[in-house]
C-alpha positions in Angstrom: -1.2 40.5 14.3 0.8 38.6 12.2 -0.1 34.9 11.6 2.3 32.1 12.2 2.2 31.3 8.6 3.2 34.2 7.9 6.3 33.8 9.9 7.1 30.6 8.8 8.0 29.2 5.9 9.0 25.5 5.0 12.7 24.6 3.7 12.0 20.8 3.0 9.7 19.5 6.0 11.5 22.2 7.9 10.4 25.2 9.3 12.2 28.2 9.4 11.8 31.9 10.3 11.2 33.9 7.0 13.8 35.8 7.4 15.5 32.9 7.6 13.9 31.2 4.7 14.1 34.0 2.5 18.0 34.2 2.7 18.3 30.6 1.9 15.5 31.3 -1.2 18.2 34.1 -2.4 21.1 31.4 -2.2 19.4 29.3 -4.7 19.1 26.1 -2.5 15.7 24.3 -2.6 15.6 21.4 -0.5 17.9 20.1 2.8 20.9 17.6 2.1 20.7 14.6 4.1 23.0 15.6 7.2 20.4 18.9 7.1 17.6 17.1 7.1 18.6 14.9 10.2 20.7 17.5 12.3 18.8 20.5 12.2 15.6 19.0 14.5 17.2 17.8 17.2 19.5 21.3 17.2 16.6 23.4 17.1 15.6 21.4 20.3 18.8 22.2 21.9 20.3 18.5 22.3 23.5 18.1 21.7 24.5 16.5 18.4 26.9 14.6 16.9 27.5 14.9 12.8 29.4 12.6 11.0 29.7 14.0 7.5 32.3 14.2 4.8 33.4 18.3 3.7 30.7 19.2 0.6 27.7 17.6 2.6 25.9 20.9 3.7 27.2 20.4 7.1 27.7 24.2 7.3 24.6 24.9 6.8 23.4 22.3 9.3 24.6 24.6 12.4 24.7 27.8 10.6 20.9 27.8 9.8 20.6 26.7 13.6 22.7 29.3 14.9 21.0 32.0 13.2 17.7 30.9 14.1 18.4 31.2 17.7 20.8 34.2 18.0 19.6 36.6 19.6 20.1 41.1 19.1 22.3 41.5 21.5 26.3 42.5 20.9 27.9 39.8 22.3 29.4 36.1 21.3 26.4 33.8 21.5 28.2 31.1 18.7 31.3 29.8 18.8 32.9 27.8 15.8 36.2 26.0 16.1 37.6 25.1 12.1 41.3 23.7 11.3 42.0 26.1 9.4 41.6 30.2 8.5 40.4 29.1 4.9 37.7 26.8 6.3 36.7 29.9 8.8 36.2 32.4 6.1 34.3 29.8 4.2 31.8 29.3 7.6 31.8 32.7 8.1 30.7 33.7 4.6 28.1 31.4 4.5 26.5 32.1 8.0 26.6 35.8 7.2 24.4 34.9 4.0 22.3 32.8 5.8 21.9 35.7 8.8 21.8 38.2 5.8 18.0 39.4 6.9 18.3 38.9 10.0 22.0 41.6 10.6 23.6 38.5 12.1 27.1 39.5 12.9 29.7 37.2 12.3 33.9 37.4 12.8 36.5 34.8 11.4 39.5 35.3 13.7 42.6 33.5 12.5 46.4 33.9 12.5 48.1 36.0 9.8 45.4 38.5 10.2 46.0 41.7 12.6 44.8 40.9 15.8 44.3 44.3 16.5 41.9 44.5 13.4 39.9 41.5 15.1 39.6 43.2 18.9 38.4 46.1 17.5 35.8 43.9 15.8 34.9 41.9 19.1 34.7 45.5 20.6 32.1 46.6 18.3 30.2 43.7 19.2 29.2 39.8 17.1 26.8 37.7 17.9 29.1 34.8 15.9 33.1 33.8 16.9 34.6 31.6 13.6 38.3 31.2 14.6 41.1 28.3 14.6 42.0 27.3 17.6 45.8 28.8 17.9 44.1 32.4 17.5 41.3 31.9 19.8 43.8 31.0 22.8 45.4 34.5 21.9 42.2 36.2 22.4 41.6 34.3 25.6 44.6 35.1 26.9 44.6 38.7 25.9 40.7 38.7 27.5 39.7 40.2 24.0 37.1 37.7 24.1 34.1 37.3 26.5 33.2 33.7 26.1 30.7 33.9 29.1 27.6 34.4 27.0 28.5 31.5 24.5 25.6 29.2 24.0 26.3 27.1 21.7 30.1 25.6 20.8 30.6 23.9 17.6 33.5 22.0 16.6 34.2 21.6 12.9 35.9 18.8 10.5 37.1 17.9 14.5 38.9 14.8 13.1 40.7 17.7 11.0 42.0 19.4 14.2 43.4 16.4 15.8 45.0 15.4 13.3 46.5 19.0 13.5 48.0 18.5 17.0 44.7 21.1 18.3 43.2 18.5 20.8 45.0 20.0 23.7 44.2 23.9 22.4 40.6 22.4 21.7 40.2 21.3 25.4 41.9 24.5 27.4 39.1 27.0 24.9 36.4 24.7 26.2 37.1 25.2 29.3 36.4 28.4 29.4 33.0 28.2 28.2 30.0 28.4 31.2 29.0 24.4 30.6 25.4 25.0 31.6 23.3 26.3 29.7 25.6 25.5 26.7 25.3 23.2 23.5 27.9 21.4 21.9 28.0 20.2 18.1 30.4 17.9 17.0 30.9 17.4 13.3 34.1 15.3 11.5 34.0 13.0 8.7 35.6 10.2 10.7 35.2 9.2 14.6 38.5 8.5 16.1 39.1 7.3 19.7 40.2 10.7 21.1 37.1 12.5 19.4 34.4 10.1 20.8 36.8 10.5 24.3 36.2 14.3 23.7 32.6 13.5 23.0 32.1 11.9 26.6 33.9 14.6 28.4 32.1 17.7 27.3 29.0 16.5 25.6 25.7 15.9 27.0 24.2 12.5 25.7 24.4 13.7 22.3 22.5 12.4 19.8 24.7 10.7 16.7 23.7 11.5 13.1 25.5 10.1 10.2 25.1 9.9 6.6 24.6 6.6 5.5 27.1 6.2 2.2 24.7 3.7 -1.0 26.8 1.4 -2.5 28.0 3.7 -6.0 27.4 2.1 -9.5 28.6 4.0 -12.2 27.0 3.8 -16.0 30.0 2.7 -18.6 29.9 6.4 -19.8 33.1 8.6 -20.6 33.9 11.1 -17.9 36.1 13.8 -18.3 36.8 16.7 -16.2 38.1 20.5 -16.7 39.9 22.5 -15.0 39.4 26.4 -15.6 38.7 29.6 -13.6 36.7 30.5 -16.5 34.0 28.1 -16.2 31.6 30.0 -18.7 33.9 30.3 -21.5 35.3 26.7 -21.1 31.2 25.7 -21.2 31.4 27.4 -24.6 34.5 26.1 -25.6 32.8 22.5 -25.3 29.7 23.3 -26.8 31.0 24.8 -29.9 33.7 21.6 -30.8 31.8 18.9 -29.6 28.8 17.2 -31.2 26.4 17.5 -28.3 22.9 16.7 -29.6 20.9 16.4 -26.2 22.7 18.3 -23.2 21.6 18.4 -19.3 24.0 21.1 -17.5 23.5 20.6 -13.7 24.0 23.9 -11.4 24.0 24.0 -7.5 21.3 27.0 -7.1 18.0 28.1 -8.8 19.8 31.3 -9.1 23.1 29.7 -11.0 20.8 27.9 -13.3 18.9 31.3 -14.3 21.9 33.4 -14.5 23.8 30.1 -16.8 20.9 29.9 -18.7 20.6 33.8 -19.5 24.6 33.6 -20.1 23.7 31.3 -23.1 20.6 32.8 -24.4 23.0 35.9 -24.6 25.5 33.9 -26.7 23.3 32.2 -29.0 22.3 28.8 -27.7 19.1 27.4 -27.2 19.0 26.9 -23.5 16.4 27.1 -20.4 16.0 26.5 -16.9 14.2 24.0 -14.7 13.9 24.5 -11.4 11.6 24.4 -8.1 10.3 28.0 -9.2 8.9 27.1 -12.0 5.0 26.2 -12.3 3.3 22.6 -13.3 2.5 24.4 -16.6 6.4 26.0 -17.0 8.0 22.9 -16.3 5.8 20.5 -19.2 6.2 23.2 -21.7 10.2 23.1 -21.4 10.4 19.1 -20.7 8.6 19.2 -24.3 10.6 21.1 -26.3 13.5 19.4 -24.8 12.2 15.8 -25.6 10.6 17.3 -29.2 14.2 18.1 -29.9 13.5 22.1 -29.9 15.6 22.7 -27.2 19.4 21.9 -27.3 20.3 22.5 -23.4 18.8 22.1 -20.5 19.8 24.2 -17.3 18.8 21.9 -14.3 19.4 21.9 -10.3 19.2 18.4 -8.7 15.7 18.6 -7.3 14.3 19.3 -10.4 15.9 16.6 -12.3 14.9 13.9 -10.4 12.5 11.5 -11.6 12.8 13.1 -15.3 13.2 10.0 -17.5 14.7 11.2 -20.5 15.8 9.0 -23.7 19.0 10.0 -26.1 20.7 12.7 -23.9 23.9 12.5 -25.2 25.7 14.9 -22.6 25.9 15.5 -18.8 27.8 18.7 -17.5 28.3 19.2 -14.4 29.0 23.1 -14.1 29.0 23.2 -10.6 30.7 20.1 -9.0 28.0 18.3 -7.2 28.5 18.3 -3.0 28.7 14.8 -2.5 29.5 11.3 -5.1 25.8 9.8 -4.9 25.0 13.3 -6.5 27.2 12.4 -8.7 26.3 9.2 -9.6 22.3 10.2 -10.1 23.4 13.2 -12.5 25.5 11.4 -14.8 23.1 8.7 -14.7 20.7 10.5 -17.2 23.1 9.7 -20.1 24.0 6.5 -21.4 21.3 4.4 -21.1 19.5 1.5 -22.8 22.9 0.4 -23.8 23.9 4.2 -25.6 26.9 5.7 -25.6 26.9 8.8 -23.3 29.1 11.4 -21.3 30.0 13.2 -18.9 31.9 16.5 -18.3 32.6 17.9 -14.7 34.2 21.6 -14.3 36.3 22.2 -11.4 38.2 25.5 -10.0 41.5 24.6 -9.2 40.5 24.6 -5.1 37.9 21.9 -5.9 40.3 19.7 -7.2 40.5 17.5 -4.1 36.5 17.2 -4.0 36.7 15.8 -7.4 39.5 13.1 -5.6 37.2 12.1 -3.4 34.4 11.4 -6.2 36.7 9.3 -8.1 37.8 7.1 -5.1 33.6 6.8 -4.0 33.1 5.5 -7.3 36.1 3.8 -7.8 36.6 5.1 -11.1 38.9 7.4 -13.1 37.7 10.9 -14.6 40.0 11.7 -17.4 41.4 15.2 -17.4 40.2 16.7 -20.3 41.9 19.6 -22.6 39.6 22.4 -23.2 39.6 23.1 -27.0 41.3 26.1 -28.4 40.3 28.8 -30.9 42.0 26.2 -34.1 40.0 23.3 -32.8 36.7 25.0 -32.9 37.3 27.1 -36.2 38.1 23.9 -37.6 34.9 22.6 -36.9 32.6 25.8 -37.4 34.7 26.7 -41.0 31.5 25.6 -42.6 29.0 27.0 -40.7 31.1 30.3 -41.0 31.7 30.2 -44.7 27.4 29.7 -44.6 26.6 32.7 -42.5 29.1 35.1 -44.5 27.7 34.2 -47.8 24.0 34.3 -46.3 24.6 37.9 -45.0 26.8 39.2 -48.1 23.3 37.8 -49.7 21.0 39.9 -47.7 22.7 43.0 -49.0 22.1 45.0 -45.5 25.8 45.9 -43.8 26.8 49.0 -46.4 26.7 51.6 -42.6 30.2 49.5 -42.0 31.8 50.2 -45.6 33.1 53.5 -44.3 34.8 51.6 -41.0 36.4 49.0 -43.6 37.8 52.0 -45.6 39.3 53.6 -43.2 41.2 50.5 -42.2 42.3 50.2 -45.6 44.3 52.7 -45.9 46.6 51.2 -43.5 45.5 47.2 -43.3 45.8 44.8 -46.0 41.5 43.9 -46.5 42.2 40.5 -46.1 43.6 40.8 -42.3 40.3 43.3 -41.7 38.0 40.5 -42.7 40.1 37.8 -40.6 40.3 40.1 -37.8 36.5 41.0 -37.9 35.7 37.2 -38.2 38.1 36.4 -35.3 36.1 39.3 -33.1 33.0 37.8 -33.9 33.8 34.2 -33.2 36.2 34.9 -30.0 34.8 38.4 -28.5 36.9 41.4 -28.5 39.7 40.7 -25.7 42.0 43.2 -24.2 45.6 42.8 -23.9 46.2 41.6 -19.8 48.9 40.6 -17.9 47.7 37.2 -16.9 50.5 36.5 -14.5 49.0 36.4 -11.3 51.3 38.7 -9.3 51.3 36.7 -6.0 52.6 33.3 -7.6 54.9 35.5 -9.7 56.5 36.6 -6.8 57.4 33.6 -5.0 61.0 33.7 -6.4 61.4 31.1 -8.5 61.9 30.9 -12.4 59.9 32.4 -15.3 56.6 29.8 -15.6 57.2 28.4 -12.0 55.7 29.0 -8.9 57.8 28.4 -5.8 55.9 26.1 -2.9 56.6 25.9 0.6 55.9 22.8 2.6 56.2 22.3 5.9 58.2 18.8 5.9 62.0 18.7 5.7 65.2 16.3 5.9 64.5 15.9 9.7 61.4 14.2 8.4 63.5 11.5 6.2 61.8 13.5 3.5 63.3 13.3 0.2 62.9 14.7 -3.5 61.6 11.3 -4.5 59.0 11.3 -2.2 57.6 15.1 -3.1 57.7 14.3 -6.6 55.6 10.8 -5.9 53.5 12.6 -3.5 52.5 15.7 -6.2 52.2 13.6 -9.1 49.9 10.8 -7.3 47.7 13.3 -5.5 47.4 16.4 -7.9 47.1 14.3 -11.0 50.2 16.0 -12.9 53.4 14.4 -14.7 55.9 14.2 -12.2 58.9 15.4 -14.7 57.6 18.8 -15.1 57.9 19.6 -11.6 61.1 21.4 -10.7 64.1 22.7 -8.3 63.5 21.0 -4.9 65.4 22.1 -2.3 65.0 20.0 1.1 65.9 22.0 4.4 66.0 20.6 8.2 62.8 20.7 8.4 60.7 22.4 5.4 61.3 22.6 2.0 61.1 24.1 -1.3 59.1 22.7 -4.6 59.1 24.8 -8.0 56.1 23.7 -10.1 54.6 25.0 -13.6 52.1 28.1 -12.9 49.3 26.4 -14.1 49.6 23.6 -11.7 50.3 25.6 -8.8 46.6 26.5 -7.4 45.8 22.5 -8.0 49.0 21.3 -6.3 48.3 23.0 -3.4 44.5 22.3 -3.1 45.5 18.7 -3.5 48.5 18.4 -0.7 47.6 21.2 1.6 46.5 18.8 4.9 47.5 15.9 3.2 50.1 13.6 4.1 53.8 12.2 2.8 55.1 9.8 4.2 52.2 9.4 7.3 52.9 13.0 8.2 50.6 15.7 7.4 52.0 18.8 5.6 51.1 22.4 4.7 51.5 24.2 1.6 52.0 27.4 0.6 53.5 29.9 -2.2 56.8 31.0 -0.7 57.0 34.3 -0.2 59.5 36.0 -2.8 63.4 35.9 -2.1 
């Protein structure tokens, strides 16, 4: 017989199933957020529950590791999750599938733009878990494509989100066609407005409320900068090669982010290792003293294993992966700058994050300074030196003579001067192949060489004007407002032409927010 410790392990003061445990183990996370900590107890007991939690708290993972727990192998919808939006019902739906990974837990985003064909021969098959919006689950309804009879629990996500959305009525009609007994309700929105907490009354069943108390945020008199890049790795690089960076902490979300960063820059040449909660009593002094014995340049950290290190002289903070909520924020960066010392921070960001980074600056009420990452010329001007030292130290050592017939070949046709640049240039850089880097769905929204052509869903009926778009993009994605170009202003949508390598950040910035009071949409138009 197997022994309930066995079956059980602990995720905090938690305790999960092991299948359970171990999918979260292979995500990398090693201790509940807050919202977690408070809202999975009362779940597991089957009260309802209300959350009130800003997006980037772990609130997904506060129902999802619920909802898992409890589902059950059969092939029909025991979960139901209402989202805003079909972006925010991929994201759930990833997540949940990674959390049910061990467990087969089948899960189905159903949104609009997708075939709904595709999806009710998904629902046929059979899920246990229903992610949708609220527009697409109606169709499903109506169509009886769905069987929402053997729903047992209903969750309503970033609800304040679908109000604001004109979903309340939508929300209502899909709730009533859930069974009510025998059914829990979760509520979670980052803000409690009348018609939520009236919702609240109507369908819930004394819930219990949960919030997330916010600390008052001090921030150290430290630099902050932050960069934007899909390449997060080589931009890392990039930083660490042209800046003078003594004493370096580099925070990742996972224990598995901080292994697979740290083997990245073993691999490239830079004295780096990882702390984390898998590391022994003995593992974890021996790297905390080479790091403060100054034979260690980086250090690869998660939050839970940084906290309580006290650490003099660290000259850097990096923030690889953008920490899930501003008081995380304010205890990484904290580790630099002290006793009076200059210090600083650097924070990389995808271009879909740049709105989370928004919401740091206006928790700490501070600005982070948009950094430019430096290019090859920077850092060759820095490194000439070091170059010109490890050239003459391996002409020196007299032991490369199996590449002299490589460099005579090349000679017959290459002047030996380029072959030496160009081998230098390889070894500094990496050998790159010629790409288009034009990505094809932007190129093809129809508008100019270099621009990307947006649409938004706000026009002249609106009393919207080009004044206000270019007030609005500027403000809000952090970009001069003269390089944005053609806008054309219909009835009631309009066009906006931006630079391609503002595009992704303009519409992670302005997609659900508002001009002029009214919430908007954007989008890449689709091509002429």
């Amino acid at each position: 017989m197997v022994t309930k410790e066995k079956e059980q392990g602990f995720f905090g003061s938690l305790a999960l199933s092991h299948k359970v445990m171990a999918a979260i183990q292979a995500m990398g996370f090693e201790e509940p957020s807050p919202i977690q900590a408070k809202t999975i107890p009362p779940i597991m007991e089957g009260k309802d529950v209300i959350g009130q939690a800003q997006t980037g708290t772990g609130k997904t993972a506060a129902f999802g590791i619920p909802i898992v727990e409890r589902v059950q192998d059969l092939r029909q919808v025991q979960a139901l999750i209402m989202t805003p939006t079909r972006e925010l019902a991929l994201q759930v739906s990833e997540e949940i599938a990674k959390i049910g990974l061990y467990k087969k837990v089948k899960t189905l985003p159903v949104y609009g733009g997708q075939s709904i064909d595709r999806q009710i021969r998904a629902l046929h098959f059979g899920v246990q878990v229903v992610i949708g919006t609220p527009g697409r689950l109606l169709d499903h309804i109506r169509r009886k494509t769905i069987k929402l009879d053997t729903v047992k629990m209903l969750i309503l996500d970033e609800a304040d989100e679908m109000l604001d959305m004109g979903f309340i009525d939508d929300i209502e009609t899909i709730m009533q066609n859930i069974p009510r007994e025998g059914r829990q309700t979760l509520l979670f929105s980052a803000t409690m407005p009348n018609q939520i907490r009236s919702l609240a009354d109507r369908y819930m069943n004394t819930p219990v409320f949960v919030t997330v108390s916010k600390e008052q945020l001090t921030v150290p008199q430290i630099d902050q900068y932050y960069y934007e890049t899909r390449e997060k790795l080589d931009g890392l690089c990039r930083i660490l090669d042209a800046g003078d960076m003594e004493r370096t902490i580099i925070f990742c979300r996972t224990k598995k982010g901080a292994d697979e960063l740290t083997a990245s820059l073993g691999a490239r040449g830079y004295m780096a290792e990882a702390l984390h909660g898998d590391l022994s009593q003995m593992q974890r002094d021996r790297v905390m003293k080479k790091f403060r014995d100054s034979k260690l340049e980086i250090l690869v950290a998660t939050d839970v294993a940084a906290r309580g290190l006290d650490i003099d002289h660290v000259t850097h903070v990096v923030n690889y992966d953008i920490p899930q909520d501003p008081e995380s924020y304010v205890h990484r960066i904290g580790r630099t700058g002290r006793a009076g010392r200059k210090g600083t921070a650097v924070t990389f960001i995808h271009p879909r994050e740049f709105r989370q980074l928004k919401q740091i600056e206006r928790e700490i009420r501070q600005r982070i300074i948009r950094g430019q990452l430096p290019s090859a010329a920077d850092i060759l001007e820095r490194q000439r030196e070091v170059i010109k030292r490890r050239v003459l130290k391996t002409l020196e050592q007299d032991a490369f003579a199996d590449y002299h017939a490589i460099v005579a070949d090349l000679s017959v046709d290459y002047d030996p001067l380029d072959i030496a640049a160009a081998a230098l240039k390889m070894f500094q850089e990496g050998y790159k192949e010629d790409s288009e880097a034009e990505n094809q769905s932007q190129s093809n929204s129809g508008a100019e060489k270099g621009m990307v052509r947006l649409f938004v869903n706000v026009g002249r009926d609106n009393n919207i004007r080009p004044e206000d778009i270019v007030r609005s993009f500027a403000g809000e994605a952090d970009i001069p407002g003269n390089v944005i170009g053609l806008i054309k202003i219909q009835s009631n949508f309009s066009f906006v032409e931006v630079p391609e390598e503002f595009a992704e950040r303009v519409i992670s910035a302005m997609h659900g927010n508002r001009i002029k009071g009214m919430r908007i949409n954007v989008e890449v138009a689709k091509g002429r």
